[in-house]
C-alpha positions in Angstrom: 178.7 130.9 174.3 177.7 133.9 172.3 178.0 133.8 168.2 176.9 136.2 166.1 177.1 135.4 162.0 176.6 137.6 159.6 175.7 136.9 155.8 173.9 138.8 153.0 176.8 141.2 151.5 177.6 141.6 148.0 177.8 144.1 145.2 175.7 146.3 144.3 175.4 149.6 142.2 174.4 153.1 143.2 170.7 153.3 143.7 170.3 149.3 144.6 168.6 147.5 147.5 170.9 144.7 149.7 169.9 143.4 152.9 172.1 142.0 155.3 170.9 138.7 158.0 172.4 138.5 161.5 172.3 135.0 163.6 172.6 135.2 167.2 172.8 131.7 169.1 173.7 130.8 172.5 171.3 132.6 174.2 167.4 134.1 174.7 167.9 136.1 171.5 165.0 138.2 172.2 166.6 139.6 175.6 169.2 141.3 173.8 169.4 144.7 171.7 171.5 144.5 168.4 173.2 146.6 166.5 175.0 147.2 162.9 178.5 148.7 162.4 180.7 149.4 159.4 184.0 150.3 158.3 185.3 151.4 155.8 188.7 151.7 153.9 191.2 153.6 156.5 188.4 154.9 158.5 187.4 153.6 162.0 184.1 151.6 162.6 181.1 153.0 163.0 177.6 152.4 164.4 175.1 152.7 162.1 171.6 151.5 163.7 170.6 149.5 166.6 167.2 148.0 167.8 166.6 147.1 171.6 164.3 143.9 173.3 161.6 145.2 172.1 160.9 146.9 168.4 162.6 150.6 169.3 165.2 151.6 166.7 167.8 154.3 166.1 169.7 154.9 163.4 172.9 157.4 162.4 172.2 160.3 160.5 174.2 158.8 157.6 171.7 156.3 156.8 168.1 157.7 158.2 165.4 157.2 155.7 167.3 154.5 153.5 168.2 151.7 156.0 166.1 149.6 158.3 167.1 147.4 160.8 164.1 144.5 162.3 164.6 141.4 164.4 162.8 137.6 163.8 162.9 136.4 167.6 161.5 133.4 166.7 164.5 133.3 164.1 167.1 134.8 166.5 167.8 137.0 163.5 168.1 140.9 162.6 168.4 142.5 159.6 169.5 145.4 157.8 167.4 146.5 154.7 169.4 148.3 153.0 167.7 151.2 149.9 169.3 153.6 147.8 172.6 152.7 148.1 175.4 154.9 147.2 179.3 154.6 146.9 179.9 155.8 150.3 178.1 153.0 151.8 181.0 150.7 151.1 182.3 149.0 154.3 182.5 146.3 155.9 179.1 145.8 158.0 179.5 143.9 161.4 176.5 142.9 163.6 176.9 143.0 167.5 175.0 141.7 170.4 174.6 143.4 173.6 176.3 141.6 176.8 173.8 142.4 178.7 170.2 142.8 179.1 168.6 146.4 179.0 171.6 147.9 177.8 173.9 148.6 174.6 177.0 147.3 175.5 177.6 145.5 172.6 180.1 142.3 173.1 180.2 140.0 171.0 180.7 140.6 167.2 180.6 138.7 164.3 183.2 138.4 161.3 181.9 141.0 159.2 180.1 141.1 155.3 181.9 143.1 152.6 179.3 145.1 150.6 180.1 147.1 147.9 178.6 150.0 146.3 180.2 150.8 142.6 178.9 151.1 139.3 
């Protein structure tokens, strides 16, 4: 069984650095592209960068240039540095791991991480 645990939110003001951590157990970790989502207040979730089974990455327009996602294999971990925050970046950011190998259909999602952007 797939679980995906996310941890690292928090507060922070405009201008500020957080980065978020992603666990994925249950399964060859490194097989797998992963991916980080948010949502925000009374808007619908969005994805905002993804890396595959190897190191390529994409990101949304939104946050090219300030955020970087990067996987630890050997940890079964990705993260999401996050630079130059700014009030619109408030969500809630959810990790997901794709279902299947190759591919990003993305299955299985954790809980979600409030982070907060306010002065």
């Amino acid at each position: 069984q797939v679980q995906v645990v996310e941890s690292g939110g928090g507060s922070v003001r405009p201008g500020g650095s957080l980065t978020l951590s992603c666990v994925a157990s249950g399964r060859t970790f490194s097989w797998y592209a992963m991916g980080w989502f948010r949502q925000a207040p009374g808007k619908e979730r969005e994805w905002i960068a993804s890396i595959n089974w190897g190191t390529s990455t994409n990101y949304a327009n939104s946050v090219k240039g300030r955020f970087t996602i990067s996987r630890d294999n050997a940890k079964n971990t990705v993260y999401l540095q996050m630079n130059s925050l700014k009030p619109e970046d408030t969500a809630v950011y959810f990790c997901a791991a794709a279902g299947s190998r190759y591919s990003y259909d993305y299955r299985y999602w954790g809980q979600g991480t409030q982070v907060t952007v306010s002065s």
